[in-house]
C-alpha positions as CSV (number, residue, x, y, z in Angstrom):
1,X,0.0,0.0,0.0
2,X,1.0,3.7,-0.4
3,X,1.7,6.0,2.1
4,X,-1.4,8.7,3.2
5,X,0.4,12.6,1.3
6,X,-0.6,15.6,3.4
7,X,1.1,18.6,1.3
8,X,1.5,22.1,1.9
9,X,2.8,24.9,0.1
10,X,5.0,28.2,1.7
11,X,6.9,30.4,-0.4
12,X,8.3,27.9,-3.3
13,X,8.8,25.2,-0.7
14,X,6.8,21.9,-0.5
15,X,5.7,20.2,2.8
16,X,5.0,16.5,2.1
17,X,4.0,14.7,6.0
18,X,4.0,11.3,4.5
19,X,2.4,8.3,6.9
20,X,0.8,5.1,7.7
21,X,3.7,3.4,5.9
22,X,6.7,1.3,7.1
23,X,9.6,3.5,5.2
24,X,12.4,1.7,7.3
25,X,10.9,-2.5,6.6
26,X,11.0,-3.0,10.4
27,X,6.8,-3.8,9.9
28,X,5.9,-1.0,11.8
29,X,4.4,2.3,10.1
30,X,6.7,5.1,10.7
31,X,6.6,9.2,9.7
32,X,8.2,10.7,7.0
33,X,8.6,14.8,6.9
34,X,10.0,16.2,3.6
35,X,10.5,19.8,2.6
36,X,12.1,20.2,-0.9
37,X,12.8,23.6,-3.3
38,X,9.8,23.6,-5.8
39,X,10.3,27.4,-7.2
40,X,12.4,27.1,-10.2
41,X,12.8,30.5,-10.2
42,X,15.0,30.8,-7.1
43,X,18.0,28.3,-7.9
44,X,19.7,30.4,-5.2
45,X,16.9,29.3,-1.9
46,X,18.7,26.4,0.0
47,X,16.6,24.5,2.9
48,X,18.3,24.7,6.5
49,X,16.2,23.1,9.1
50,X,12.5,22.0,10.0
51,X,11.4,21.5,13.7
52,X,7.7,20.5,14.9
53,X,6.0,20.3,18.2
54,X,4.8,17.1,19.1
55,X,1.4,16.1,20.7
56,X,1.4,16.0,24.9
57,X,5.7,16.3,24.3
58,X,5.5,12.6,23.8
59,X,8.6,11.9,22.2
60,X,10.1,9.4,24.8
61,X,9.9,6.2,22.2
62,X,10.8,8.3,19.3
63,X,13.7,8.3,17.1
64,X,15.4,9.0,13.9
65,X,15.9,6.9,11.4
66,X,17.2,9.7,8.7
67,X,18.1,12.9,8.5
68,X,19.7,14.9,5.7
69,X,18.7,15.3,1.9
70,X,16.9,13.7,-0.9
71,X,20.3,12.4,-2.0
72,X,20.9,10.9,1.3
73,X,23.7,13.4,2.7
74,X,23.2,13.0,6.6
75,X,22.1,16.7,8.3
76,X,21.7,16.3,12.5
77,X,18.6,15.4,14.1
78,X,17.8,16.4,17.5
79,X,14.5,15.1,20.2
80,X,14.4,17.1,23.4
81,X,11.0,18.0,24.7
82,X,10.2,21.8,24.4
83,X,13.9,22.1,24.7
84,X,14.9,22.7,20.7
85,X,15.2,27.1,19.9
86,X,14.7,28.6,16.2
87,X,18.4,29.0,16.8
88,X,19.6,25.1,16.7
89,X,16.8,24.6,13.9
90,X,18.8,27.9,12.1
91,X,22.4,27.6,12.8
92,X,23.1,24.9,15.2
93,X,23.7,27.2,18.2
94,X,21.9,25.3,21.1
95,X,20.2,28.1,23.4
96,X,18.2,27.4,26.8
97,X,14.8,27.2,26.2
98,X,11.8,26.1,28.3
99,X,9.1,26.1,25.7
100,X,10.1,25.1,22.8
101,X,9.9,22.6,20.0
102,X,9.9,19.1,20.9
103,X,11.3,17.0,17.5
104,X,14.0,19.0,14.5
105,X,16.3,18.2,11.7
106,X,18.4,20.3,9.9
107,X,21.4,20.2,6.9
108,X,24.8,20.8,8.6
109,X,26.2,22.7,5.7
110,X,24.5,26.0,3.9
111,X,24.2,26.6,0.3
112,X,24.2,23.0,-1.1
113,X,20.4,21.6,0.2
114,X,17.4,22.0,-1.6
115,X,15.5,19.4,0.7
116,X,15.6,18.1,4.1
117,X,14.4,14.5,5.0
118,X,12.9,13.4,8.2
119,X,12.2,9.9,9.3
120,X,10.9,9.4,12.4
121,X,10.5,6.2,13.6
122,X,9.1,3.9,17.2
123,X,9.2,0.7,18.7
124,X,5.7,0.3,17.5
125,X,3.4,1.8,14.8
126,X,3.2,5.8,14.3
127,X,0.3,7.6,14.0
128,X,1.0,11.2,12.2
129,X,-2.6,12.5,13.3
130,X,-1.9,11.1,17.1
131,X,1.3,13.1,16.8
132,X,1.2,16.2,14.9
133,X,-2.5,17.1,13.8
134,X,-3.0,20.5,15.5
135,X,0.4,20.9,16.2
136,X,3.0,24.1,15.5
137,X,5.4,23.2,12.1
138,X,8.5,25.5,11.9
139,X,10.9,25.4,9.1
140,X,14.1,28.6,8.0
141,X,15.8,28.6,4.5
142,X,18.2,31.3,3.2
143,X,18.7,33.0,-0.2
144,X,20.4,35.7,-1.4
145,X,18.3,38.3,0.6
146,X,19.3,36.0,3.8
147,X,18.0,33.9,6.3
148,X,13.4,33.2,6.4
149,X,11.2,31.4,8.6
150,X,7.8,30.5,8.6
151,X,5.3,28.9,11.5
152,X,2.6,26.9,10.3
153,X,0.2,24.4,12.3
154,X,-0.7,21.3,11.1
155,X,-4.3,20.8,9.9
156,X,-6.3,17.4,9.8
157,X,-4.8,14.4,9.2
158,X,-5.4,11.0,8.4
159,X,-6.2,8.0,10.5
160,X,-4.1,4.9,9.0
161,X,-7.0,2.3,9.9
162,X,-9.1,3.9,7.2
163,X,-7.0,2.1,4.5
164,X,-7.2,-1.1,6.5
165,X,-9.1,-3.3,4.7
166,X,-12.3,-5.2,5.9
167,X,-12.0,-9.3,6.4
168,X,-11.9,-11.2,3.1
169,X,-14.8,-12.9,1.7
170,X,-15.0,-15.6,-1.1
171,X,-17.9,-17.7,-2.4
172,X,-16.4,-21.4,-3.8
173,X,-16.8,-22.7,-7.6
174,X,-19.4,-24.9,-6.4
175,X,-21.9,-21.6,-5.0
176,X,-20.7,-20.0,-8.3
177,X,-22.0,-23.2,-10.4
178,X,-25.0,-23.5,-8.3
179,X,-26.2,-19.6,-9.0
180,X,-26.4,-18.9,-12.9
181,X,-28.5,-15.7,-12.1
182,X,-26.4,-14.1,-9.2
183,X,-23.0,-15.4,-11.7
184,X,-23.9,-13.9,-14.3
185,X,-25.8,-10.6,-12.7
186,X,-22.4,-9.8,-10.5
187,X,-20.0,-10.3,-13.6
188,X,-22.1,-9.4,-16.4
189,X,-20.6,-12.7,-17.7
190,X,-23.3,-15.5,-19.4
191,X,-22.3,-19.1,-18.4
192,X,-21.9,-20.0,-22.0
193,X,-19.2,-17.7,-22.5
194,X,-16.1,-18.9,-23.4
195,X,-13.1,-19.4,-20.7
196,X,-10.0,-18.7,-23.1
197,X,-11.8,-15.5,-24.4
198,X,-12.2,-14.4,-21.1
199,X,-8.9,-14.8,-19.5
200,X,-6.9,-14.9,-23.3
201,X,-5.4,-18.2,-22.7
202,X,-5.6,-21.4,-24.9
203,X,-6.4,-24.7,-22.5
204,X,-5.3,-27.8,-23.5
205,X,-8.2,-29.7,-22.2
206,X,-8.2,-33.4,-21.1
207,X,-10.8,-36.4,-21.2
208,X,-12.6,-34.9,-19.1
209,X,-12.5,-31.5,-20.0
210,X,-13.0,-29.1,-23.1
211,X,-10.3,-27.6,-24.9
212,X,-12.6,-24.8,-25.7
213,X,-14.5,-24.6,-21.9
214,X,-17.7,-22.4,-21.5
215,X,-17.3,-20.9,-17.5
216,X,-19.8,-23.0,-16.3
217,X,-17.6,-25.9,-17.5
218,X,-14.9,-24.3,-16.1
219,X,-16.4,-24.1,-12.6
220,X,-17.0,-27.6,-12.9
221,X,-14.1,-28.7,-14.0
222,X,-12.6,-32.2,-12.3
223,X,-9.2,-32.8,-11.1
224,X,-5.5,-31.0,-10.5
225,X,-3.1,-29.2,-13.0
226,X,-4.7,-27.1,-15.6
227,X,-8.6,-28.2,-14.4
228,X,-8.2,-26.3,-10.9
229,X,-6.9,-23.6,-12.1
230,X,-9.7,-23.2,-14.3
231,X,-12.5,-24.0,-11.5
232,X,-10.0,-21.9,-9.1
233,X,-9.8,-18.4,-11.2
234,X,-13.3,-18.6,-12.8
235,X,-14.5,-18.5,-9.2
236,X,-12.2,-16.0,-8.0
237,X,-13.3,-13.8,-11.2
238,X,-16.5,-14.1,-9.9
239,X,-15.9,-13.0,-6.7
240,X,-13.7,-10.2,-7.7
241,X,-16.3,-8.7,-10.1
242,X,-18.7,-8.5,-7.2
243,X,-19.8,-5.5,-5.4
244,X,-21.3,-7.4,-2.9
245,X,-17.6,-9.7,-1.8
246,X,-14.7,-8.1,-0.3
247,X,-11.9,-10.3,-2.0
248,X,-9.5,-9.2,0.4
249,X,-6.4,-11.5,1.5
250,X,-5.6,-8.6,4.2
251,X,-5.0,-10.7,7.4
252,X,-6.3,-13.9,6.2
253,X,-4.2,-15.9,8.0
254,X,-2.4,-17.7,4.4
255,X,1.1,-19.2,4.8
256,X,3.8,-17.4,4.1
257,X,3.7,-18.5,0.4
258,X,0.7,-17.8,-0.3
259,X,0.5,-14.5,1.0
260,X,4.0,-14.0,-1.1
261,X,2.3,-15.4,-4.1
262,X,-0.9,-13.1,-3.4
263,X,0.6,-10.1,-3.1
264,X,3.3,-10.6,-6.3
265,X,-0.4,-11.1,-8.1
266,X,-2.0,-7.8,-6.3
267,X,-0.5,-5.0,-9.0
268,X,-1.4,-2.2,-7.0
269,X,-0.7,-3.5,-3.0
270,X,-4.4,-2.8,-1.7
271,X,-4.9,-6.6,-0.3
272,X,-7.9,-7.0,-2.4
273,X,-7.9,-9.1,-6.1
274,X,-9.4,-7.4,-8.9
275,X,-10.7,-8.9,-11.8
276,X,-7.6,-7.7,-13.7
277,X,-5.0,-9.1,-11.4
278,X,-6.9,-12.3,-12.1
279,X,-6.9,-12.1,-15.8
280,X,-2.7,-11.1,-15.7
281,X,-1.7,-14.1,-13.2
282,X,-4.0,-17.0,-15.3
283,X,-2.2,-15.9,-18.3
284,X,1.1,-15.5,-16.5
285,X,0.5,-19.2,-15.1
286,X,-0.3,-20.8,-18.9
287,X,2.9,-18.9,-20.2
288,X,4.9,-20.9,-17.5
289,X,6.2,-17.9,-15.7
290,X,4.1,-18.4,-12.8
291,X,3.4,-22.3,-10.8
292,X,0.0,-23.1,-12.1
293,X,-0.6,-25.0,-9.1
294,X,0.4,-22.6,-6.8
295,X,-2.0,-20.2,-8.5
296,X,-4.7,-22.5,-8.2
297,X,-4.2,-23.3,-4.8
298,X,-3.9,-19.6,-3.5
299,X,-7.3,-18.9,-5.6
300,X,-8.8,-21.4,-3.9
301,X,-7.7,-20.6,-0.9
302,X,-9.3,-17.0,-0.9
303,X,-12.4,-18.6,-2.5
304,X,-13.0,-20.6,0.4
305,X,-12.7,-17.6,3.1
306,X,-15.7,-16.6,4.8
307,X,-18.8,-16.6,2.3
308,X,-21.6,-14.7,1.4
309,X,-25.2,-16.0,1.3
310,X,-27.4,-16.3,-2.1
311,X,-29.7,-14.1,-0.7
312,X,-27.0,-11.0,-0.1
313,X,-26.7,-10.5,-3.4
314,X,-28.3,-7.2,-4.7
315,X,-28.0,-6.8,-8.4
């Protein structure tokens, strides 16, 4: 998933407060502060410092993980409760202050930043809005005229457990099978349409099955190899093409492998299949470049989560 983007502009300078992301891969969502140059005009303006007070001064479990540019030259970071002056955040010169800000960065060298990176980092998750909503942002920069400051506060920001997505549902080939009218009113798809049209594959077929399946034959398919994948993703396409399903793997409790295999399939890293993502891994399975079994077997695995009843279906 991407990070939440809170932005502000001052002056030909960009504040980007990015959150509810891991940026350091330790699994826990961390803060990202990022000020960069965006006034062409000025080539001259060169970022020094950013400091920012932090909600009830509760920066005991907090610490950096970066400080310096976007071409990751180090600058100095400093945490000290209401102890950090617009003087340290300017020049570097540490004053005695009993009310000041709480969390600051800022590039040890002048003339040669046009950014400054924060990323702040905890034991556990971050929450930017349980930190900083409402709180005072302070950041300097010099050009040729000198030295500027400017004092913002932070407005609303987001809650990360908005993104997190609700427990996965799935409905199994053989509910899919059983309900022509809610198949074909959720997808749009007729049961005599045919498989390798839909997902732009050519099936080999068997004995047993077609080498030119309809869906329904698909969903009925019997047996391993090729057949499960074709009962496996003509179910999942179902369920993906539903309003009424939520064919999320978020927190589904997979194996590792799965979930690995799920989320190389998920293009776009919300948790949740879409039709799409279906289509791209079937075909990436009958090219060889993806285990067909494995496929299958993931599929069916978020088929069989949690289902919902015939009688949910609105369409």
């Amino acid at each position: 998933m991407e990070p939440i983007i809170t932005t502000y502009s001052v002056d030909g300078y960009t504040i980007y407060i990015k959150y509810c992301y891991d940026f350091t891969v330790d699994g826990m969502n961390d803060v990202l502060l990022f000020i960069e140059d965006t006034d062409p005009s000025d080539p001259i303006a060169d970022t020094l410092g950013l400091a920012v007070d932090i909600q009830g001064d509760a920066t005991s479990d907090l610490f950096f993980h970066f400080v310096g540019d976007e071409d990751g030259t180090a600058g100095t970071g400093r945490i000290d409760a209401n102890a950090i002056s617009v003087s340290w955040v300017e020049t570097g010169t540490v004053l005695p202050v009993s009310d000041g800000y709480d969390l600051a960065g800022r590039i040890d060298y002048e003339n040669s930043a046009d950014s400054l990176v924060m990323i702040i980092s905890s034991d556990s998750d971050l929450s930017a809005e349980t930190l900083l909503e409402g709180s005072s942002l302070f950041f300097t920069w010099s050009d040729e005229a000198g030295t500027h400051s400017y004092e913002m506060t932070i407005g609303d920001l987001e809650s990360c457990g908005c993104d997190v997505p609700e427990p996965g549902m799935g409905n199994t080939p053989g509910f899919w099978k059983n309900h022509q009218a809610i198949f074909e009113g959720e997808t749009g798809l007729l049961f005599a349409d045919s498989y390798e049209e839909l997902f732009g594959v050519d099936v080999e077929g068997s004995r047993k099955l077609s080498d030119d399946p309809t869906l329904q034959e698909a969903l009925s398919a019997r047996g391993g190899g090729e057949a499960a994948l074709l009962r496996a993703s003509t179910a999942a396409m179902a369920n993906a093409s539903s309003d009424d399903v939520n064919f999320s793997y978020f927190d589904a409790g997979f194996d590792a492998g799965t979930t690995a295999l799920l989320e190389g399939i998920d293009m776009n890293d919300d948790f949740i299949l879409s039709s799409s993502e279906i289509v791209s891994a079937v075909q990436s399975a009958f090219d060889g470049d993806l285990d067909m079994r494995g496929l299958a077997d993931a599929l069916d695995m978020m088929n069989n989560m949690p289902s919902v009843e015939a009688d949910a279906f609105i369409f």
